[in-house]
C-alpha positions as CSV (number, residue, x, y, z in Angstrom):
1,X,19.0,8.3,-3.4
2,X,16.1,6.4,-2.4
3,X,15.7,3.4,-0.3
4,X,15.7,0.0,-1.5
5,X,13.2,-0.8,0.6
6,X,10.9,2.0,0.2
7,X,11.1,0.7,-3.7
8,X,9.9,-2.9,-2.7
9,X,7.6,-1.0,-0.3
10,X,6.0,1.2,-3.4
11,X,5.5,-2.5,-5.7
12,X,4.1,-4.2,-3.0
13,X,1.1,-1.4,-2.4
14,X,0.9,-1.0,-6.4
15,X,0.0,-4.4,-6.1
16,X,-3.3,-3.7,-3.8
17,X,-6.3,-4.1,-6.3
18,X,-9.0,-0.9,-6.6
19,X,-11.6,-1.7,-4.0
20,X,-9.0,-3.5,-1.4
21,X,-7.2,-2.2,1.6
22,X,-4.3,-3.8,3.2
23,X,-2.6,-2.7,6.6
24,X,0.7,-1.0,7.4
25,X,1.6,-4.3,9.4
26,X,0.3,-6.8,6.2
27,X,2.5,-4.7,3.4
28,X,6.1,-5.1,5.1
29,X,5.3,-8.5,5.4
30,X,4.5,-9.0,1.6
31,X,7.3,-6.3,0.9
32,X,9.8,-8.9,2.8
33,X,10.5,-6.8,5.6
34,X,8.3,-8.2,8.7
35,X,8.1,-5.7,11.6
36,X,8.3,-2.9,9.7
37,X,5.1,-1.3,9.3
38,X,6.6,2.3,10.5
39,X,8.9,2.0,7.5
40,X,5.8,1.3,5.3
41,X,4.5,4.5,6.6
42,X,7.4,6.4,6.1
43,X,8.1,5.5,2.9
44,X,4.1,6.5,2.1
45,X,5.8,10.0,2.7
46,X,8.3,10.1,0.1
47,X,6.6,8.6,-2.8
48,X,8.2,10.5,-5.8
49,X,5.9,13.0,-7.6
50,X,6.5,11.3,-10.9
51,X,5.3,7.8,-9.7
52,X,1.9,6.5,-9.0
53,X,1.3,4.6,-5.4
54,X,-1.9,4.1,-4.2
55,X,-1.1,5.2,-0.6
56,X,-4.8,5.8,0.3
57,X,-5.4,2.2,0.5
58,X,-3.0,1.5,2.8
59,X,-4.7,1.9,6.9
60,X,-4.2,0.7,10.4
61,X,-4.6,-3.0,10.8
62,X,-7.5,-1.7,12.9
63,X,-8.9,-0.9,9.8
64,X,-8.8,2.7,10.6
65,X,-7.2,5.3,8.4
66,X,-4.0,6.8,9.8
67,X,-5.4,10.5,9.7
68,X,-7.4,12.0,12.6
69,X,-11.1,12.1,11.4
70,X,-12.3,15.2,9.8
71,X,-8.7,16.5,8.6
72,X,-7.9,17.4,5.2
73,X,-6.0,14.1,4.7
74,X,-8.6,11.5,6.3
75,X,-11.0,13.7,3.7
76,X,-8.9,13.1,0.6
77,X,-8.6,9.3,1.9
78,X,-11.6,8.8,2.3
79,X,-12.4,10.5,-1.2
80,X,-9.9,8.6,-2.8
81,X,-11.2,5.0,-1.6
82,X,-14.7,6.1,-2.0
83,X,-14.2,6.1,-5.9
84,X,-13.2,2.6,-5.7
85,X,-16.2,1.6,-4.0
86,X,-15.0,1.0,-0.4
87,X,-16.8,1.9,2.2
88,X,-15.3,4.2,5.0
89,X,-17.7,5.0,7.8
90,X,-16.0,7.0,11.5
91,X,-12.9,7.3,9.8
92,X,-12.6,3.4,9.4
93,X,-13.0,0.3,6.2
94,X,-14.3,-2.9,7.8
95,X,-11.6,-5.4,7.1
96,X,-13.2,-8.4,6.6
97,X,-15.0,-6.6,3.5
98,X,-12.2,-5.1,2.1
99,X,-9.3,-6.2,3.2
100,X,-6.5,-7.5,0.3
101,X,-6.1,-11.2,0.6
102,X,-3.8,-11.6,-2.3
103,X,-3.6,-15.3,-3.6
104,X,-0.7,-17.6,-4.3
105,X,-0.5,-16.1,-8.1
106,X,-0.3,-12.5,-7.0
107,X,2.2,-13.3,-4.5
108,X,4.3,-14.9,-6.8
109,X,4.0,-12.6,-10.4
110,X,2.8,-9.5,-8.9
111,X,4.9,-9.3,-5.7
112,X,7.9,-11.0,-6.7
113,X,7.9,-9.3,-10.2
């Protein structure tokens, strides 16, 4: 059984746009459960195999990815956000490029959906 809350956790990332990041910290808040950016994490790490979540775009609110530099993961990351055109440079995205700052419409259709 999965968790409801990794469920709102898994619409509110599908929700981040190609080219956009958001933080750990900035998706519980949107997902309704402030405080909870470990569980955002968490729940990155049982995203069913069947189901598409764009987990890559989600990093620290440093902007920094949550993988050490240089590992296999922080590679793939990196990869993975590269081909959507944002820039990661020492294992971090600047924020105030890319950073998702979703507007009153998506917070209402696409969140809320």
């Amino acid at each position: 059984m999965v968790n409801q809350h990794y469920n709102q956790i898994w619409q509110t990332v599908c929700a981040i746009p190609k080219g956009k990041v958001a933080s750990y910290g900035q998706i519980a808040d949107l997902a309704g459960l402030p405080g909870r950016a470990r569980l955002v994490g968490k729940s990155l790490g049982y995203i069913p195999k069947d189901m598409f979540v764009p987990w890559y775009r989600v990093i620290r609110s440093s902007g920094q990815l949550a993988f050490s530099a240089g590992s296999d993961q922080a590679l793939h990351q990196t990869g993975m956000l590269q081909e959507e055109n944002v820039v990661v440079f020492r294992n971090r995205v600047k924020l105030r490029v890319f950073q998702w700052q979703p507007t009153l419409d998506e917070m209402l259709w696409k969140l809320n959906g």
